[in-house]
N, C-alpha and C positions, 0 to 999 in steps of 0.2 A: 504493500500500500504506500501511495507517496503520502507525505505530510502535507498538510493543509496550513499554509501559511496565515500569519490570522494581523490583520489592519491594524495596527496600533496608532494612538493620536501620540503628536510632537512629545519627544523626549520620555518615553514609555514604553520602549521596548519590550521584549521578551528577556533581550538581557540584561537589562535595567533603565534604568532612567542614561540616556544619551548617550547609550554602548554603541558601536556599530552590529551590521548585519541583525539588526532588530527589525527588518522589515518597511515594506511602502508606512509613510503616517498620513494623516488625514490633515493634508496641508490647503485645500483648497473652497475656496468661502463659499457660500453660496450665491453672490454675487458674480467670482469667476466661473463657476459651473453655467450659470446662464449665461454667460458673454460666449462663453466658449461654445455652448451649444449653436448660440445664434450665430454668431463669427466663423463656426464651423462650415457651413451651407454658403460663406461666400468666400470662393477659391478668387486667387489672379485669373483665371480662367475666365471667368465670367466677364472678367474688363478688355480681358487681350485679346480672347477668340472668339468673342460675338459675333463678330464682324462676318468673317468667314461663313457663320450659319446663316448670317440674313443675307449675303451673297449667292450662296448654296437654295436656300427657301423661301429667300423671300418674306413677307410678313408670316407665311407659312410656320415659320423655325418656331412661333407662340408653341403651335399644337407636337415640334418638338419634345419643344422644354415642357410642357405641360403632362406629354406622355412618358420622359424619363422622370419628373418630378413624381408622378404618379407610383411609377416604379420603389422611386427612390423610398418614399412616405410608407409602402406596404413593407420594404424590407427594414426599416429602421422600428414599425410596426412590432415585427418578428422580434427583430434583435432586442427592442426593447421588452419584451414579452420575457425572455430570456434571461438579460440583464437584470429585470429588475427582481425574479427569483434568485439571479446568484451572482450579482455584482463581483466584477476579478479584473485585473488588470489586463488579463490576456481576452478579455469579451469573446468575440465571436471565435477565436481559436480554439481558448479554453469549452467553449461551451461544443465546437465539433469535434473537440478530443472527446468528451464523455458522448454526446450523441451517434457519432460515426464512426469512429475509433483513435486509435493514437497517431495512424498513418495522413490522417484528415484536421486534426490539429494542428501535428507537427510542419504539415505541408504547406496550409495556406498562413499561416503562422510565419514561416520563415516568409514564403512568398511575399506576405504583407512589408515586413522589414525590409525587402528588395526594394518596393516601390517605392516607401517613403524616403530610403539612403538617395534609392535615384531622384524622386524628386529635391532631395535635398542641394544637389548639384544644380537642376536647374535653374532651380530659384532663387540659388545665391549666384547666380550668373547673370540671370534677369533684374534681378538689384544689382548688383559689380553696373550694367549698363546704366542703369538710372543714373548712379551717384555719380561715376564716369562723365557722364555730361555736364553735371555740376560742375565737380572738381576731375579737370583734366588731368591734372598735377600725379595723380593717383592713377595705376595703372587698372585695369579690369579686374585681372589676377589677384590686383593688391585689395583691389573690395571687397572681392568675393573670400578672400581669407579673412580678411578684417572683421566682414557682415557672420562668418561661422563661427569663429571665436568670440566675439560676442555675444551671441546665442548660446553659443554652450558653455560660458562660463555663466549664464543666466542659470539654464536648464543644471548646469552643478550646482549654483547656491541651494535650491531644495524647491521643492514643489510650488510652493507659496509664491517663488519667483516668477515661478514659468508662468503661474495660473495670473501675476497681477502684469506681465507684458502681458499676457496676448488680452488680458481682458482691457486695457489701453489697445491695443492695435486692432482689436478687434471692436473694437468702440469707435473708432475712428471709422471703420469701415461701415459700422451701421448707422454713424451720423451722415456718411459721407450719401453713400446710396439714398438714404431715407430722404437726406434733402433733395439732393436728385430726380427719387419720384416724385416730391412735393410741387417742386419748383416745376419738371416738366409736365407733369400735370396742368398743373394753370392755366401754361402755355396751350397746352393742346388744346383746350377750352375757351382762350381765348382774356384769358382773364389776369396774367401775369403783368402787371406795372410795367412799360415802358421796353418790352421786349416785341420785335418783329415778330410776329407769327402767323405772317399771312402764309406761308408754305406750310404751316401744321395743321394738323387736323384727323379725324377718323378715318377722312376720304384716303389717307395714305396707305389703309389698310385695303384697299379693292383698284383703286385710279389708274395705277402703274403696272398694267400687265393681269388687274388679277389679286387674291388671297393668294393662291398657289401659284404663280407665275411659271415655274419649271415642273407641274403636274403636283400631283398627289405622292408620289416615290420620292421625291424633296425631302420629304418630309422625315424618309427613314435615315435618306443621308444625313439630315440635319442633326438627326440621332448619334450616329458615330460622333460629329464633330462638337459634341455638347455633352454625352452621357458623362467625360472624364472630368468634366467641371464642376462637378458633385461630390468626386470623392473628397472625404471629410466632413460628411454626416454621420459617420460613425465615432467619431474623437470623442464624443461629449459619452459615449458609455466608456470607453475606455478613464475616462480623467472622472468620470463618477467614483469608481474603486476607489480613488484618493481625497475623497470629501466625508466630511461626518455623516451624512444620510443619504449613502451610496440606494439605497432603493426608492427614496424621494429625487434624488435627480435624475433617475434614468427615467422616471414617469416623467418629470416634467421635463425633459427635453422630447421623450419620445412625443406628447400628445403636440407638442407645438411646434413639429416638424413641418406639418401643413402650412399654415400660415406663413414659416420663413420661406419656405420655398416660394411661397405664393407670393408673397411680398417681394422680397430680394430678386427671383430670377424671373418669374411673369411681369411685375409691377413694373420691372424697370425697363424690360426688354419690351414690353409694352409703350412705354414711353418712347423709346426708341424710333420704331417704327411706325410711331406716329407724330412726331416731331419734325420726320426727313420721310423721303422716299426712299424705299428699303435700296434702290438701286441709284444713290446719288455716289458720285464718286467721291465725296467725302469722305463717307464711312470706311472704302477703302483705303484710301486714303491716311489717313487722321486714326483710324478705330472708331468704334459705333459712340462711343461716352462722349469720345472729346468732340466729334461730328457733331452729335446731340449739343451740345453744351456752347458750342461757336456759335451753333444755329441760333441761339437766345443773344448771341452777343455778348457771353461773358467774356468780359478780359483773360487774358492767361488761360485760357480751358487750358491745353496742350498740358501747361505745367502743374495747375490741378491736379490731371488726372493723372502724373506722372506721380505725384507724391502720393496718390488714393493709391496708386499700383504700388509702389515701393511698402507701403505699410501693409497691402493684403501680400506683397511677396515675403516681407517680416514676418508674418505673424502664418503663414504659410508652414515657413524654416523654422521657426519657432516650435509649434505646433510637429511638424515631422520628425523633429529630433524626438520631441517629447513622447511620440508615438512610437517610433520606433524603439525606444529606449525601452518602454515600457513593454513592450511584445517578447523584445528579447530578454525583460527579467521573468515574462509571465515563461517562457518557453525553457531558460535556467531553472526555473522553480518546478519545470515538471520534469526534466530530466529530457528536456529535448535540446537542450544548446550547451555550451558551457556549464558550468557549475558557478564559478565566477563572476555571471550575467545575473547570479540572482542574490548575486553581495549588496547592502547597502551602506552607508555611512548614517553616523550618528541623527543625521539630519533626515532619514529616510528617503536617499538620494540612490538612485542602483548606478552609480559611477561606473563600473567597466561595461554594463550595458550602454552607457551614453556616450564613453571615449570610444566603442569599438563600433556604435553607428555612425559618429559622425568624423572616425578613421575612414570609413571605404566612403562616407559623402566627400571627405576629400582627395579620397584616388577618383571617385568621379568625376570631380569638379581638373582634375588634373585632364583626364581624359577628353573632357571637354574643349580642352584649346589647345592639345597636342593630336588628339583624333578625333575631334568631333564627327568627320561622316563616316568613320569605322568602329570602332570600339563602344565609343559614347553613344552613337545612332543604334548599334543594339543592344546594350543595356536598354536605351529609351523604348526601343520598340518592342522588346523584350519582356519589358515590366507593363507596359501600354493597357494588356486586357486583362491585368490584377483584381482592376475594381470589379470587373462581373463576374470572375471565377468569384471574390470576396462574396457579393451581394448570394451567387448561388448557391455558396457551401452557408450562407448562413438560413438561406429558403431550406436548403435538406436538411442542417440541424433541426431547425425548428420545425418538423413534420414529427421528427423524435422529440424532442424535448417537450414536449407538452405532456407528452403520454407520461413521462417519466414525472414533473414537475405534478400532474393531477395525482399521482400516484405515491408516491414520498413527500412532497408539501404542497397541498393544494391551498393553503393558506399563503401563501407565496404568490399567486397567479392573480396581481394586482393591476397588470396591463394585459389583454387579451386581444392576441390577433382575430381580427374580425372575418367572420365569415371560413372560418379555419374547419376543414383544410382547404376548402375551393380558391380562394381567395391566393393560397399560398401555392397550389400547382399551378394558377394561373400567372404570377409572377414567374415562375420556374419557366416557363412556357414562353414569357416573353425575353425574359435573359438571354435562354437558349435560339428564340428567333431571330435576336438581336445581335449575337455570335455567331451564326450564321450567314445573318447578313452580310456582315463585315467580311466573310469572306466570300463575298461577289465581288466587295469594295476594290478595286485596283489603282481608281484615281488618289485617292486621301490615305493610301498605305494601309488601309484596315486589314486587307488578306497576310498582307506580314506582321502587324501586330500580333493578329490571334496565332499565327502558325509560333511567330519565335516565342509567342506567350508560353504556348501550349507546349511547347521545346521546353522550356524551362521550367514549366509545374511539372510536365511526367520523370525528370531529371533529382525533382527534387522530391517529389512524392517514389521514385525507385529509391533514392537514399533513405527514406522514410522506411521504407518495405525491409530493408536490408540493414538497417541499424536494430527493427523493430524483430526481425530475424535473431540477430546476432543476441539483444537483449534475453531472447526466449531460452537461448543456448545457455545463458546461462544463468537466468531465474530459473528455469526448470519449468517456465511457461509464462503464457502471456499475463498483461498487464489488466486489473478489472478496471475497463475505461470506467462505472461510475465512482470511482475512485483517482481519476484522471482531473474531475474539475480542481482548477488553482482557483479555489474559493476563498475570498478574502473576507472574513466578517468583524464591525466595528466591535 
């Protein structure tokens, strides 16, 4: 049987008052929890690659985002369902090690840690280029070291740290947007003080070609080019494990997933394409935000939107270190990575988890501007279809987990997926169409995303198979997955 690590609050270890290796503490307020939750649903993604889908769809790209948003709300649905019976640092890993087995834990567990190292490269690159324009003086290289170090001497001070950045940068993003919709709202209407808006209006939504301009099938493209601006709707279960009422914030992130989607990625995209015509050459241009935002005649859009991106690409890095870090202590704590990864410091910091994630974020970020179209391009594309193998292994835990969860604590089942199990092969259904698709995709690289995706999960789910072998050889047999959960309780 593994041990069941157990959540202590600041300086109350197991080994005493401010030993080390006493475990995650409950460093995170409940203020950060909601920042985090909301801040979580707005990637860079959504400011830098809009553009692309309403070029792609046209006003079309709404019922995109509407139908990954949809996706998205049923699987966080699940995972919250899950979560909130057995809050753990390792969230949906931990929970498809005991539902699936150890090989399906272990697998999409590392996998996840792939993706956030790799995104960690990207987005201290994409900052490196912001500041870079700023300050010339400063080389790319030299920002994008500067911007990691930073972050991870945050993410080592201890929890409390990480959770009061991102809940600032993540503040920033939802002031940022919110006024956004506000302001372009007006506009659209008509009604905004001393801003031009004879070019805006509903009519932007039908005038120009069309709702669907490029057909109805647009609409699946639009899909690829938007589904990965979502991941990080899951962050807010993982960073619950490290708050006082880890089963009070995974309900209340999970029930108010709807509304941020709906606000944040409808509301503003909304705005958007109704501010400008979906096919003015601005938005190519410029990007969809700062197109939008000239449109009114603000001064400085350009540089606005350059500093709303640098603080969603902050709190991005921020965020991925902190996730990753955590995966790979939840993954030490079961005996599927290191032993080391599930060490912490007095401060309930897991340190060699957070030095050895954001080690290979810096062979990435190295790769990036010594190989960028070889090395770097397949990590990228490699890690590309993470988030829906993620979203799918967390639909087939939860087809198990419920049976188990009514059955050993039915007093636990405080968030309930609805309409379960319909609702949840229907998800399953659409993931799988949607992986599929992509591999018709040839234009937007979808067909190589999912192939080197899928290169690299069955690589790493064989290593799973053949450690998970080797273990049997010599416990003298397998492991009882429901004894697999890394259950964290206050």
């Amino acid at each position: 049987m593994t041990s069941q690590p157990t959540l202590t609050k600041a300086g109350n270890g197991p080994e005493g008052p401010g030993e080390p290796d006493g475990g995650l503490q409950a460093g995170l307020k409940n203020r950060h929890l909601s920042m985090i939750a909301i801040g979580g649903v707005i990637g860079a993604g959504l400011f830098v690659g809009s553009s692309s889908g309403i070029a792609t769809a046209g006003p079309g790209i709404l019922l995109s985002y509407a139908l990954v948003g949809t996706m998205v709300v049923l699987v966080m649905r699940m995972l919250g369902e899950m979560s909130a019976a057995n809050p753990t640092s390792g969230s949906f890993s931990a929970h498809a090690d005991r539902a699936l087995g150890r090989w399906a834990g272990f697998s999409i567990g590392w996998l996840y840690w792939f993706f956030w190292v790799v995104v960690l490269a990207i987005e201290a690159t994409a900052g490196a280029v912001i500041l870079e324009s700023w300050i010339p003086a400063v080389p790319q290289w030299g920002w994008a070291l500067i911007v990691m170090l930073v972050l991870t001497a945050t993410n080592l001070g201890s929890v409390g740290s990480y959770g009061e950045f991102e809940f600032w940068f993540a503040g920033i993003k939802v002031v940022a947007i919110g006024a956004f919709i506000v302001i372009g709202g007006l506009a659209v209407f008509g009604i905004l003080p001393g801003a031009d808006t004879d070019g805006a209006g509903l009519g932007n939504l039908t005038e120009h070609g069309g709702f669907l301009p490029h057909g109805p099938g647009s609409i699946l493209t639009g899909i690829l080019l938007v589904v990965f601006s979502f991941m990080g709707s899951e962050i807010a279960t993982l960073a619950a494990g490290e708050s006082e009422n880890p089963q009070r914030a995974v309900t209340k992130s999970t029930n108010s997933v709807i509304w941020r989607i709906g606000v944040f990625y409808l509301g503003s995209i909304f705005v958007v394409v109704t501010l400008l015509p979906w096919d003015s050459e601005s938005i190519q241009k410029d990007g969809s935000y700062v197109a939008a935002l000239n449109s009114l005649g603000i001064a400085n859009a350009g540089e606005i939107m350059k500093f709303i991106v640098l603080t969603s690409v902050l709190s991005c890095l921020n965020s991925g270190l902190y996730t990753a870090s955590r995966m790979a202590f939840s993954l030490g704590r079961r005996g599927d990575a290191p032993k080391s990864f599930a060490r912490t410091t007095a401060r309930g910091v897991p340190m060699p988890a957070i030095l050895a994630s954001v080690a290979f974020g810096f062979v990435a970020v190295f790769f990036n501007y010594e190989f960028p179209d070889s090395v770097f391009l397949f990590l990228v594309n490699s890690s590309g279809a993470v988030a829906l193998f993620v979203w799918l292994v967390i639909c087939l835990s939860q087809l198990r987990m419920r049976k188990i969860i009514e059955r050993e604590t039915p007093e636990k089942l405080v968030v309930r997926m609805w309409l379960y199990p319909y609702l949840t092969w229907a998800t399953i259904a659409l993931i799988v169409f949607v992986l599929g698709y992509m591999l018709t995709d040839t234009e937007h690289d979808g067909r190589k995303t999912v192939l080197l995706s899928l290169l690299v999960a069955a690589v790493v789910v064989g290593i799973s198979l053949v450690l998970e072998k080797v273990r049997r050889g010599k416990d003298g047999g397998p492991r009882e997955s429901s004894d697999a959960a890394d259950t964290e309780q206050v």
